[in-house]
N, C-alpha and C positions, 0 to 999 in steps of 0.2 A: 725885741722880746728876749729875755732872760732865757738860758736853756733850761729846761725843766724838768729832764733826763739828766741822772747822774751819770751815762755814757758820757753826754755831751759836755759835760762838767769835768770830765776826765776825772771824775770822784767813785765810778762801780766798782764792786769787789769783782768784775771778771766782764769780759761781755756778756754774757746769760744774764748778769745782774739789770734788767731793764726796770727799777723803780725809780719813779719822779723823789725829786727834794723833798715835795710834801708828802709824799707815802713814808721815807725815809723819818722823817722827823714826826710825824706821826706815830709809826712803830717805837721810837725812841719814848713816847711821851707812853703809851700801851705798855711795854716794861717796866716803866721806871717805878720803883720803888719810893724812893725822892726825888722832887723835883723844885729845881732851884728857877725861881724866878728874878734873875738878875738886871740891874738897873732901876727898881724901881722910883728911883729919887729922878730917873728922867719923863717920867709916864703923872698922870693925872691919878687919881685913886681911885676914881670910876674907871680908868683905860686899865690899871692895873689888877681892880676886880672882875673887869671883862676878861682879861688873860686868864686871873687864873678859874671862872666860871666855867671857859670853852676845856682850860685842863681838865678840871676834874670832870666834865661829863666825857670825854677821855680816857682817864682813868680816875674814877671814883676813890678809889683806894690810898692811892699816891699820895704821901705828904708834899702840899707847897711848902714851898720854905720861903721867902722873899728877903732879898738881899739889896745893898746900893756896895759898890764896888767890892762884888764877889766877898765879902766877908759874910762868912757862914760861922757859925757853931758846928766846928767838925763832928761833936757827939751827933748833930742831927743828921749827917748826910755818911757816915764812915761807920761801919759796924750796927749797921742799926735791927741787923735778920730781922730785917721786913719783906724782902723778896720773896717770891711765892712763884714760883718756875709756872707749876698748873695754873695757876689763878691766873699769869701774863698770856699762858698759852693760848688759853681760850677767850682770852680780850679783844672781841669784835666790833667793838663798838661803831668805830670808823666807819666800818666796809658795809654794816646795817645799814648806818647813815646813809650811804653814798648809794645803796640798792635801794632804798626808798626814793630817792631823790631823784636819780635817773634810772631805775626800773633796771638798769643791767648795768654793772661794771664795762668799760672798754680799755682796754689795754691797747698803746702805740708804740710801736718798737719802732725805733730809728737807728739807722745803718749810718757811718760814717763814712763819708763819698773816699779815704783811701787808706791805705797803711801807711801806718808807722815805722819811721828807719832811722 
């Protein structure tokens, strides 16, 4: 199994940082203002509207943008003051989801069996 702690990925902003990959990229998709759906030309265009379905109930707000090798219209992703600080802050969507589903959030904190030298 894949670590699923960014500890164990030696990718956390500090030890206290105990979020999973999916929380992590989760919160990424909850701010984003744009969001780039890259590769499409290797996806099906139902797999591709599946993607970006699960985005925007996500965040509602966000523009998709769909791309096949990262060529974007920089006007759509670079200056666009669509960001909205309030509006990402209180973007729960997720964490709803996830307290409907299993009735309580749990949280696993994993220790790394030693230090580092």
């Amino acid at each position: 199994k894949a670590a699923d702690d960014l500890v164990e990925r030696d990718m956390a902003a500090g030890e206290e940082d105990t979020r999973t990959v999916a929380e992590l990229l989760i919160s990424q998709v909850e701010f984003a203002d744009v969001i780039v759906l890259n590769k499409v030309d290797l996806v099906s265009e139902q797999e591709a509207d599946r993607v970006e379905t699960l985005l925007r109930k996500l965040n509602p707000e966000a523009e998709v943008v769909r791309s096949v090798k990262g060529q974007v219209d920089l006007g759509r992703v670079v200056g666009t003051n669509r960001f909205d600080f309030d509006r990402a802050a209180e973007a729960a969507g997720w964490l709803q989801e996830i307290n409907t589903d299993e009735g309580s959030r749990h949280h696993h904190h994993h220790h790394p069996g030693g230090g580092r030298g």
